[in-house]
TORKOL-844158 format. One line per 3 residues: number of its first residue (from 1); their letters; for each residue x, y, z of N, C-alpha, C. Coordinates in steps of 0.2 Angstrom, whole numbers, plus 5000, padded with zeros to 4 digits. Layout:
# residues N
NUM) A) X:Y:Z:X:Y:Z:X:Y:Z | ...
This chain:
# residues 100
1) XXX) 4933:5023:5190:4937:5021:5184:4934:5024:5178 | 4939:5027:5172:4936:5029:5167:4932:5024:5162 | 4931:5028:5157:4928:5022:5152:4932:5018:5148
4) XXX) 4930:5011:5146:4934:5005:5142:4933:5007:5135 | 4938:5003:5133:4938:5005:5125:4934:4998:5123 | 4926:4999:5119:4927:4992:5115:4930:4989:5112
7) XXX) 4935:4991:5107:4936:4986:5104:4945:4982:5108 | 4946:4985:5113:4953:4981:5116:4952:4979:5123 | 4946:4981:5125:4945:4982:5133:4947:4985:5137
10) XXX) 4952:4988:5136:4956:4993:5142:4952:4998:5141 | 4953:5001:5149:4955:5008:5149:4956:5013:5140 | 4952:5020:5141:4952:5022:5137:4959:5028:5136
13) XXX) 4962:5028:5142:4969:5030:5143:4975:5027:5140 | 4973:5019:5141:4979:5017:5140:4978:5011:5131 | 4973:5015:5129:4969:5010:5123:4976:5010:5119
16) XXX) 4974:5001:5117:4980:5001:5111:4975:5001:5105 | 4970:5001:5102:4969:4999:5099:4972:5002:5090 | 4975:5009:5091:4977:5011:5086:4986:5008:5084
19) XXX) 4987:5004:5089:4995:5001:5088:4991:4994:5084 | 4986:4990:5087:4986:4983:5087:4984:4983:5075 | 4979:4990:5074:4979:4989:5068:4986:4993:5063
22) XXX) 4989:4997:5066:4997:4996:5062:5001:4991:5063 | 4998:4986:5070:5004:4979:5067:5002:4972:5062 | 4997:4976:5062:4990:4972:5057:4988:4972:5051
25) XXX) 4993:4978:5050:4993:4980:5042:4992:4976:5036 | 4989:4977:5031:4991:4974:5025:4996:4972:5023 | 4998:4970:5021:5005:4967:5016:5004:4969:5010
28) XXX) 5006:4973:5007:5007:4976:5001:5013:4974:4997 | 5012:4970:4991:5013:4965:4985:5014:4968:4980 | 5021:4969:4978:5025:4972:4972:5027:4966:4968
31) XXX) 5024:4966:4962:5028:4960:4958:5026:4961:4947 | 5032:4961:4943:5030:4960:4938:5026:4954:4933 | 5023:4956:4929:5022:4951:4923:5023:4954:4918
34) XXX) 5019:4949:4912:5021:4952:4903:5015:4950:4904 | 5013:4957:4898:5007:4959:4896:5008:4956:4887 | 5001:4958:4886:5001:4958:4877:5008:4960:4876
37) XXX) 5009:4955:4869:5016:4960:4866:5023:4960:4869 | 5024:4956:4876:5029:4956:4880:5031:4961:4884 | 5025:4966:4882:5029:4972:4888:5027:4969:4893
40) XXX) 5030:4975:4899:5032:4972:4906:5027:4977:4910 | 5025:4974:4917:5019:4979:4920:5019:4977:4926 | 5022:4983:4932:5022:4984:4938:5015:4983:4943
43) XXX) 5014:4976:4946:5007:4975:4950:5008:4977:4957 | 5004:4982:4959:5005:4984:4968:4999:4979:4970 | 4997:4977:4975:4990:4975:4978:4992:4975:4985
46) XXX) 4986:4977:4989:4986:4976:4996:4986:4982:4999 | 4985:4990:4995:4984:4997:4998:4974:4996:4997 | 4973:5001:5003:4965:4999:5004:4962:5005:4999
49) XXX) 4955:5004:4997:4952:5008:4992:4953:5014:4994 | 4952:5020:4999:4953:5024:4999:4959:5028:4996 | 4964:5025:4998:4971:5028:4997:4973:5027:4991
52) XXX) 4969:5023:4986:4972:5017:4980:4972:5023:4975 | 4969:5027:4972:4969:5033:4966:4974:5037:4969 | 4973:5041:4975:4980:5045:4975:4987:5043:4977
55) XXX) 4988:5037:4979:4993:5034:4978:4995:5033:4971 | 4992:5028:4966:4991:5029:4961:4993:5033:4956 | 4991:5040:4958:4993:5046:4954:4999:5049:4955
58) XXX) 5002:5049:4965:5010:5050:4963:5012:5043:4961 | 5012:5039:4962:5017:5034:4959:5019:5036:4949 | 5014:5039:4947:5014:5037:4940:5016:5045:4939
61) XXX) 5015:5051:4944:5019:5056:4944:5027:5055:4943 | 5029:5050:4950:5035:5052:4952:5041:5045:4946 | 5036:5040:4944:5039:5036:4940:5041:5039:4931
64) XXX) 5036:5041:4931:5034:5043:4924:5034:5041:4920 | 5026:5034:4921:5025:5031:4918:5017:5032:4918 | 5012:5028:4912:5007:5028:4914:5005:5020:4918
67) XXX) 4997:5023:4918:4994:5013:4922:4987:5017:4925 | 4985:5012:4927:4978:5014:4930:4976:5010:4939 | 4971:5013:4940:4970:5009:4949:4962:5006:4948
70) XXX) 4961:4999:4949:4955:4997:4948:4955:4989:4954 | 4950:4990:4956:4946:4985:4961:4953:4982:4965 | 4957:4987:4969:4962:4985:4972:4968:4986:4970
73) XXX) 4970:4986:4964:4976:4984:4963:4979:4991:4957 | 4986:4991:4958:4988:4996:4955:4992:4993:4948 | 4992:4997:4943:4994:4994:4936:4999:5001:4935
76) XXX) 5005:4999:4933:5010:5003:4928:5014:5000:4925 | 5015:5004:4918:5018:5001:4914:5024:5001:4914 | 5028:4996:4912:5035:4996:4913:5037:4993:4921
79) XXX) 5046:4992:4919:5047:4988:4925:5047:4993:4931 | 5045:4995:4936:5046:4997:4941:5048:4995:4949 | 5049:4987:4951:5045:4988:4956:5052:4989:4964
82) XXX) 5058:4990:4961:5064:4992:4968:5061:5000:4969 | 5059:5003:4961:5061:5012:4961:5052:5010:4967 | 5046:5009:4963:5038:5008:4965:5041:5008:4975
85) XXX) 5044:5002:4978:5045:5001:4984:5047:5007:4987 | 5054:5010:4984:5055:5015:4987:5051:5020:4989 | 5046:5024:4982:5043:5028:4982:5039:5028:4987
88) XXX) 5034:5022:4989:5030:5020:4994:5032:5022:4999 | 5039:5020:5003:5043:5019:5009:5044:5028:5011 | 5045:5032:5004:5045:5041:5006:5037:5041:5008
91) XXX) 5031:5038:5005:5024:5039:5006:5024:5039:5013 | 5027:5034:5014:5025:5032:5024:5022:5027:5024 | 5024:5022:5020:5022:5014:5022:5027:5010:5025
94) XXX) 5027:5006:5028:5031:5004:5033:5035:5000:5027 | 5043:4998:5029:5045:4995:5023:5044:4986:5024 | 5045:4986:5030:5046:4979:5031:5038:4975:5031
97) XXX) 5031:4979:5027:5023:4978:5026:5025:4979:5018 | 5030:4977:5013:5029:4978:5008:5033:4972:5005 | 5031:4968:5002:5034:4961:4996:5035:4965:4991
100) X) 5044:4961:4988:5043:4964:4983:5045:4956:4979
């Protein structure tokens, strides 16, 4: 018999373990507020640290907006958040792991 996968038990043929954390994903949480002044300001949360700046940087490429990415969460200004979903959805995020 070959070797087991630790983290699912199976077999290392038949390991799920890379399916079981895509259907595990985060939930990624599009939603407005008003800022100082009434402007309005597009909140992403739920993309992990590593992927959060270069995400960040096309979204505010492909919007053409500024904002910033800090301790999780992604900030742009303006309303964004049908066009913000879509662009993710071309990124490769799954559509139905995204609130809007």
């Amino acid at each position: 018999m070959g070797e087991i996968c630790p983290k699912c038990g199976l077999p290392k043929e038949i390991c799920a373990c890379e399916a079981l954390e895509r259907e595990g994903a985060k939930r990624i949480k599009i939603y407005s507020m008003k800022k100082k002044f009434g402007k309005l300001v597009t909140i992403i949360e739920g993309l992990e640290e590593g992927e959060l700046t270069k995400t960040a940087k096309e979204l505010k490429r492909m919007l053409a907006c500024g904002g910033s990415s800090k301790e999780g969460i992604i900030v742009l200004q303006g309303e964004h958040r049908d066009k913000a979903k879509q662009l993710l959805v071309k990124m490769g995020y799954l559509e139905n792991s995204i609130d809007v």
